[in-house]
C-alpha distance (Angstrom), angle and dihedral (degrees) to the residues before:
residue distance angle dihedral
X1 . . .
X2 3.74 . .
X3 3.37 130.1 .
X4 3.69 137.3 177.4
X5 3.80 114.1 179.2
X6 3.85 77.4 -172.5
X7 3.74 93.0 55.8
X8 3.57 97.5 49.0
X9 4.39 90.0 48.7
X10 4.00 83.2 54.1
X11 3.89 86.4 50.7
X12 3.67 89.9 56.2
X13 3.72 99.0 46.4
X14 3.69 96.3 46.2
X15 4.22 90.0 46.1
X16 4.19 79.5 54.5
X17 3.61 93.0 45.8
X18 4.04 93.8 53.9
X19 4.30 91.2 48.6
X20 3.75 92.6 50.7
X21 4.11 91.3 50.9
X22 3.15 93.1 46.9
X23 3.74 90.4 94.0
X24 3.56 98.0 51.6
X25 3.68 142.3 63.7
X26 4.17 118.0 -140.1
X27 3.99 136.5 156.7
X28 4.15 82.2 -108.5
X29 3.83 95.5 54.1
X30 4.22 115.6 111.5
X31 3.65 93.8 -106.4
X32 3.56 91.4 164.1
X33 3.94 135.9 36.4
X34 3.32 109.9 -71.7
X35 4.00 121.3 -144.3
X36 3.72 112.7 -135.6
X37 4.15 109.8 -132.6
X38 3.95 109.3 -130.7
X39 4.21 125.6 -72.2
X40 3.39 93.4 -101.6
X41 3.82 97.2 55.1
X42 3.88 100.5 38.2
X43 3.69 116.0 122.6
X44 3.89 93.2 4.9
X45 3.52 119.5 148.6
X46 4.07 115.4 -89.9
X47 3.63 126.5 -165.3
X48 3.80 113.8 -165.1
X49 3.76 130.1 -166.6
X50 3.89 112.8 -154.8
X51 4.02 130.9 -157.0
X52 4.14 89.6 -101.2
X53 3.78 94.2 48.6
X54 3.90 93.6 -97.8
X55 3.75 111.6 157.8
X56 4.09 113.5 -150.2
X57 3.64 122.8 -171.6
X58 3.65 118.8 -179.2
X59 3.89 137.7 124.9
X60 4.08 122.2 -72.4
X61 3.60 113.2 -114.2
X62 4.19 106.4 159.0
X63 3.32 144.8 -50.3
X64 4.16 133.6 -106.4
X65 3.54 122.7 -157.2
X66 3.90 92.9 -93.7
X67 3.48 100.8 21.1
X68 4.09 156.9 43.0
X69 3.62 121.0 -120.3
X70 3.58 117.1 -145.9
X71 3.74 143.5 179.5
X72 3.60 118.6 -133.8
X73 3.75 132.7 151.7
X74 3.98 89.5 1.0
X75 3.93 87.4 -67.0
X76 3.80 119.5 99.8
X77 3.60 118.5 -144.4
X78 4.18 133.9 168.4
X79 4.19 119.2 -114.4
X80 4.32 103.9 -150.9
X81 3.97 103.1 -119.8
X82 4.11 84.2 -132.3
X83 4.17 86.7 64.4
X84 3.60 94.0 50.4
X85 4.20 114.8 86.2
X86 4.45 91.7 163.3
X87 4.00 133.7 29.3
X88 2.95 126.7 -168.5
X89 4.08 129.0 -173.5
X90 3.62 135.9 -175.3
X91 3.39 107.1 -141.3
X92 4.07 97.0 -164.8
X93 4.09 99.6 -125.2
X94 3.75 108.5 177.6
X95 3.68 126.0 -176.5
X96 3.78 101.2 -135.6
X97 4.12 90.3 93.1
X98 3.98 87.8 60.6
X99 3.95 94.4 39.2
X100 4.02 92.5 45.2
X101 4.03 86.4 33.4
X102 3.57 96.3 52.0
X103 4.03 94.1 43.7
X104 3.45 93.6 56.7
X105 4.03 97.9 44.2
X106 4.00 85.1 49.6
X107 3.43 97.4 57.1
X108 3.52 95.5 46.8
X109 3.90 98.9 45.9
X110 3.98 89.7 45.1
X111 3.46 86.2 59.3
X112 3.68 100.4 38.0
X113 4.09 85.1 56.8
X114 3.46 102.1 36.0
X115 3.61 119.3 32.4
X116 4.27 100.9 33.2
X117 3.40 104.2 132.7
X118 4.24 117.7 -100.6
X119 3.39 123.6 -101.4
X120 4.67 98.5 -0.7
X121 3.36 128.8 103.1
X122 3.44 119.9 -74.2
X123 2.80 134.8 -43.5
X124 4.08 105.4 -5.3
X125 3.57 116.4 156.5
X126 4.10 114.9 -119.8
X127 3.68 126.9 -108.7
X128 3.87 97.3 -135.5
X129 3.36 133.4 107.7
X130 3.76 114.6 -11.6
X131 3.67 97.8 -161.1
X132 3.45 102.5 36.9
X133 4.21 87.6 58.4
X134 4.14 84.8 42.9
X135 4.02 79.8 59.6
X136 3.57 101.6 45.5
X137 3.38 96.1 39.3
X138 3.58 85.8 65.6
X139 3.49 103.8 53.4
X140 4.09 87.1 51.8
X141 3.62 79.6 53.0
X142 3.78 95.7 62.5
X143 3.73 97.8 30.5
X144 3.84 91.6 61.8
X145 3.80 93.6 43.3
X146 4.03 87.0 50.3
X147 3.61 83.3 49.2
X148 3.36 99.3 51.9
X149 3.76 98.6 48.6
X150 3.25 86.2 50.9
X151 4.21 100.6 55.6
X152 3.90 82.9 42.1
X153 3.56 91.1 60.1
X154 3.56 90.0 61.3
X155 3.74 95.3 45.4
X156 3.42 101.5 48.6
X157 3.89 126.4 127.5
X158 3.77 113.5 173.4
X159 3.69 101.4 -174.5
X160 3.67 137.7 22.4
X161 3.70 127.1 -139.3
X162 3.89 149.9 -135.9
X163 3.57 125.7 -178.8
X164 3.91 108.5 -168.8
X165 3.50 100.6 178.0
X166 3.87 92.5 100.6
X167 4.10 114.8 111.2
X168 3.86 128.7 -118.5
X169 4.03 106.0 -31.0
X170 3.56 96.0 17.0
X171 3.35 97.3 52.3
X172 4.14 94.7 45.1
X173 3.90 83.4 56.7
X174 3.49 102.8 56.5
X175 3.68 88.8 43.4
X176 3.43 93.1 58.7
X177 4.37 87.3 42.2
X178 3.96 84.3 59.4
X179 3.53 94.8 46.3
X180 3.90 99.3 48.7
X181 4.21 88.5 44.6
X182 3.85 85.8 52.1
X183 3.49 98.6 49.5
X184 3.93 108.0 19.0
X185 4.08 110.8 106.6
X186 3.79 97.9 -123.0
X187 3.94 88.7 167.7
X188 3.94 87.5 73.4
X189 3.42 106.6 86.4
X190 3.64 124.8 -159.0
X191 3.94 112.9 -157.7
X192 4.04 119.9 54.7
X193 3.69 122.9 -155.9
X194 3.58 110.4 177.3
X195 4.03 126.1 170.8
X196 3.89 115.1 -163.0
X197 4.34 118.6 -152.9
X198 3.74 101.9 -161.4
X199 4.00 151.5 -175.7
X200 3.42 108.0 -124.2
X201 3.99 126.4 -153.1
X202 4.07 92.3 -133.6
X203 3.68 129.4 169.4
X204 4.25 83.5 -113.9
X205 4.01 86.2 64.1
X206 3.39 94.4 49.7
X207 3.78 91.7 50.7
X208 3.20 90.3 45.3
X209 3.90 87.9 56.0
X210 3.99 104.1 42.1
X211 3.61 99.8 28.0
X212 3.96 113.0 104.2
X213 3.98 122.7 -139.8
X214 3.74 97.0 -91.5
X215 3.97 89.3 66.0
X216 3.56 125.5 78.1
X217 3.80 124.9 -143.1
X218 4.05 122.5 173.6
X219 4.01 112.8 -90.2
X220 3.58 99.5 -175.3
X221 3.13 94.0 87.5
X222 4.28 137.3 46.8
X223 3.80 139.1 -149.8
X224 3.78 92.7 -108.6
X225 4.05 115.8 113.5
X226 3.40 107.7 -160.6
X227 3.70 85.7 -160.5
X228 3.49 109.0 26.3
X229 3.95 86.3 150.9
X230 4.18 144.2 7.5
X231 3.95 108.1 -163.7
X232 3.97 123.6 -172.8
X233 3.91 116.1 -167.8
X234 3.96 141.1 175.5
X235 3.13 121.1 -154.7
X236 3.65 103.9 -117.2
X237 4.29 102.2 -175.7
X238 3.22 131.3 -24.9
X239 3.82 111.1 -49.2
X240 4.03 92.7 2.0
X241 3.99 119.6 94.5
X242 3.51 120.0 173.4
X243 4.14 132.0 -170.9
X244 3.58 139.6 115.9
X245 4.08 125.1 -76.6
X246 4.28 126.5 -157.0
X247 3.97 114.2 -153.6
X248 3.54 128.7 -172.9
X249 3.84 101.8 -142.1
X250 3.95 95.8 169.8
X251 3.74 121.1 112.5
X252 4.11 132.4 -138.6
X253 3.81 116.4 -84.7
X254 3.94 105.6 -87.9
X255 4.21 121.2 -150.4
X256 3.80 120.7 -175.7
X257 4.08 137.6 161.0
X258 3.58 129.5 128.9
X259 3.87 132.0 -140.3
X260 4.01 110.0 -47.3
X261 3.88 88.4 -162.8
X262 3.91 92.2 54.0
X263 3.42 101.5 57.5
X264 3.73 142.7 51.2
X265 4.09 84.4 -135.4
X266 3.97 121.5 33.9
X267 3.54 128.8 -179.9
X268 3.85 139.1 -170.8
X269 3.86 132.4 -178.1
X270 3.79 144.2 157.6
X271 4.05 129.9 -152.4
X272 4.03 130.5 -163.4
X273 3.42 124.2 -173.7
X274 3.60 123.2 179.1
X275 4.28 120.4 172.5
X276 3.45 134.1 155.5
X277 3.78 120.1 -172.5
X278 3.97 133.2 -151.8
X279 3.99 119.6 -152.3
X280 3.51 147.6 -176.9
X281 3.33 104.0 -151.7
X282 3.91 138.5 177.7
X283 4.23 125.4 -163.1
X284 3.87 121.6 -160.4
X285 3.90 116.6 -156.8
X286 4.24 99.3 -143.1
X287 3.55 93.2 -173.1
X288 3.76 106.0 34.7
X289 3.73 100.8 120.2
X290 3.98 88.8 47.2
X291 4.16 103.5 47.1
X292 3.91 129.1 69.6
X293 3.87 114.9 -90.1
X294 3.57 83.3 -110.2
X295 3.83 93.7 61.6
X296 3.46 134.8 66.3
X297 3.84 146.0 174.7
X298 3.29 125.1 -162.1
X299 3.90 138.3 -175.8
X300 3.77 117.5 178.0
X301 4.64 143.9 164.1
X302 3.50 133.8 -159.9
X303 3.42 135.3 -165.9
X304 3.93 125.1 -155.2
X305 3.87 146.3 98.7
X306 3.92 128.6 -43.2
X307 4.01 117.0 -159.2
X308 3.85 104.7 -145.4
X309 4.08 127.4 -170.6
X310 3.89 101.8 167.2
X311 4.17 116.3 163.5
X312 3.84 112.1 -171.2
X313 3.88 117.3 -176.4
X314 3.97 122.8 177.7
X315 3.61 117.3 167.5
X316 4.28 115.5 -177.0
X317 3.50 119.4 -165.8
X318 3.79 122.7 -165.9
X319 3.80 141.0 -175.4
X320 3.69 127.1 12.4
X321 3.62 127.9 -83.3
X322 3.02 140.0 -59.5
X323 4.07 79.1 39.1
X324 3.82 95.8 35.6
X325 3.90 108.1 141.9
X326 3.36 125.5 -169.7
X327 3.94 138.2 -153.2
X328 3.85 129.9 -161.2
X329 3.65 132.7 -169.1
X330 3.56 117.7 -172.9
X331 4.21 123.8 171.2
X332 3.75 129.4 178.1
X333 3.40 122.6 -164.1
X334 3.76 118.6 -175.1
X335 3.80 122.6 157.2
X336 3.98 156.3 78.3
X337 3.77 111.8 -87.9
X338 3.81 143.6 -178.9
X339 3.66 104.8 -81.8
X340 4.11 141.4 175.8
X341 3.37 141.1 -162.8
X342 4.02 134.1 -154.3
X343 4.10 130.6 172.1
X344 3.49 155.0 156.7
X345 3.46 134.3 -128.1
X346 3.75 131.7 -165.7
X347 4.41 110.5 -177.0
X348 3.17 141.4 -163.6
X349 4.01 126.0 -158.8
X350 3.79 108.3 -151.3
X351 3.69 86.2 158.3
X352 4.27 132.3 11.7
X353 3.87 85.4 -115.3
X354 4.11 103.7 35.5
X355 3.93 132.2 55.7
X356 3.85 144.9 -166.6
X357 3.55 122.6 -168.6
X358 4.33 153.2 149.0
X359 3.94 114.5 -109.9
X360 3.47 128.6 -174.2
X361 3.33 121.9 -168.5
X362 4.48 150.8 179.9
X363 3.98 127.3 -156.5
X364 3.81 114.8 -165.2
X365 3.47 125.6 -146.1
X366 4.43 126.4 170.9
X367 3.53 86.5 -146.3
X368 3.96 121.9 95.1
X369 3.78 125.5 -132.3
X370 4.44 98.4 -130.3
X371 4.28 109.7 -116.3
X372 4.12 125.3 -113.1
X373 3.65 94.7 -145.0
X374 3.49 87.7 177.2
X375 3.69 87.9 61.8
X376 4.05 93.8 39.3
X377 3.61 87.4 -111.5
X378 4.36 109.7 143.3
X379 3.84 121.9 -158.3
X380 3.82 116.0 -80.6
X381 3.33 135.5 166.5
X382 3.76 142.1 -85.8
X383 3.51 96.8 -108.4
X384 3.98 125.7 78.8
X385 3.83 148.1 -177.3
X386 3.05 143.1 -105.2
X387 3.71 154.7 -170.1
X388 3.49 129.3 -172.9
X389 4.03 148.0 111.5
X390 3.78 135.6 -68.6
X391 3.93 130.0 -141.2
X392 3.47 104.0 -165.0
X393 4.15 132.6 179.6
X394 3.63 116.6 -153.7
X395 3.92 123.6 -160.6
């Protein structure tokens, strides 16, 4: 959220300024309604050229149909359009949204790249060395913010223009250029790309959970997709966007038995389960009118296709030989299903262009994950949970 201590003093001097002339009638007085210019312009600095070579510098306040309203010397006062032949306007680019930007998206591709667990679906997070990633995910950290100051050096524009010393045509034009820059709400950005790191509810967790010590389950691996889902949106109207969204559903590759010479019954298994899903989705913002710009709620479905290749083997053996029996369960699923999609989204706006948030989210798949009653594992289905966090970029 943004706040300008600054911004907020101006706010008081200016509400000051319009009680005490409220008693007295001058050419600078608001005679007429004045337009506000957008949030992210307000109270930026304005350098104005006029028709005699006068140079004013005050702070933008708003704009009337034939003239700008400034702030200067705590007294607000309107400059005709007609006087004005150059405009300048600061328009207060700071390079913390690259640096903090850039940090975050390093640390999360470095360990996207280099710490996905071998041989799972994608993109698992590894089960090695906790401190070591805690390290290197640091130094990803400040490489992409150094990056990112860096490309935002070269992109950076500090002011924005006018020159109004054109005739006829010309001049109309660049009017009208001004006025839609004034007034225009540049901090509503259209297109949504959002990327969503998750905990995932996978038959390894709940292993992990039931099993007892004499079984063995995989550790190398964790529950956490590092990208359980990529989502691209437009913002149709309002509080409506509209795009497409890819999940990874799948879950890591699972191993359990326990000790065949311990037991008058021993069993062993393994389970893989790779799925990707395609969606068209749609998000509604129910509370869009009523939050801060920097704040947003979101709850959102899709409907599309999931691809599914899921191998399940659990083989129980039981009593001793000569009158050992043995029992084998073996499914293959491979195929593209019905599938559906449904989440929640709670953002936060530290910059108009760059977002942090929570997600929860549901796949759904027909198709029915088999039991391990020997583990006290029931039947469930394809589909899974999640929770999780979003990075998202907003343009």
């Amino acid at each position: 959220m943004k706040i300008y201590l600054f911004h907020i003093l101006l706010y008081l001097i200016l509400a000051g300024n319009f009680a005490l002339s409220q008693d007295r009638t001058t050419t600078s007085s608001i005679e007429t309604t004045m337009t506000t210019v957008r949030e992210d312009l307000m109270y930026n600095i304005v350098t104005i050229l006029d028709k005699k070579d006068n140079i004013t510098r005050g702070f933008l306040i708003g704009l009337r149909s034939d003239s700008i309203i400034i702030l200067k010397n705590k007294k607000t006062f309107g400059v005709a359009i007609n006087d004005i032949i150059h405009i300048s306007i600061d328009t207060d680019h700071s390079n913390l949204m690259s640096f903090t930007s850039g940090a975050f998206l390093g640390m999360y591709i470095g360990n996207l790249i280099f710490f996905q667990a071998e041989e799972q679906p994608t993109a698992y997070w590894s089960g090695d060395d906790e401190e070591g990633k805690l390290a290197a995910s640091l130094l990803f950290a400040f490489i992409g913010a150094g990056i990112g100051y860096i490309v935002d050096l070269g992109l950076e524009k500090n002011e924005e223009s006018f020159d109004l010393s054109g005739e006829g045509s010309q001049r109309m034009n660049e009017v009208e250029r001004l006025k839609k820059f004034l007034l225009s709400d540049e901090s509503t950005k259209q297109v949504h790309v959002t990327v969503q790191l998750a905990q995932v509810g996978t038959r390894f967790s709940e292993i992990e959970d039931l099993s007892n010590s004499s079984d063995y389950y995989s550790r190398r691996v964790t529950s956490f997709n590092l990208l359980r889902k990529l989502q691209v949106t437009y913002s149709l109207f309002y509080s409506l966007d509209v795009g497409g969204a890819i999940s990874w559903f799948g879950e890591p590759q699972t191993i359990w038995f326990n000790c065949f010479f311990c037991n008058q019954q021993a069993y062993e298994g393994t389970q893989s389960y790779e799925g990707t899903g395609y969606y068209a989705v749609a998000s509604y913002h129910p509370f869009k009118s009523v939050f801060s710009s920097s704040i947003s709620w979101i709850i959102g479905a899709g409907i599309g296709l999931g691809s599914v290749n899921y191998d399940f083997i659990n083989v129980v053996n039981s009593g001793v030989f000569p009158n050992a029996s043995s029992d084998s369960t073996i499914v293959k699923i491979n195929e593209s299903m019905f599938s559906g999609l449904i989440f929640t989204e709670f953002d936060l706006y530290l910059f108009d262009e760059f977002s942090l948030g929570l997600a929860i989210d549901y796949v759904y798949l027909p198709e029915e994950m088999e039991a391990i009653p020997e583990l006290g594992i029931d039947k469930r289905s394809l589909g899974n949970f999640s929770i999780g966090a979003t990075i998202g970029l907003h343009f």
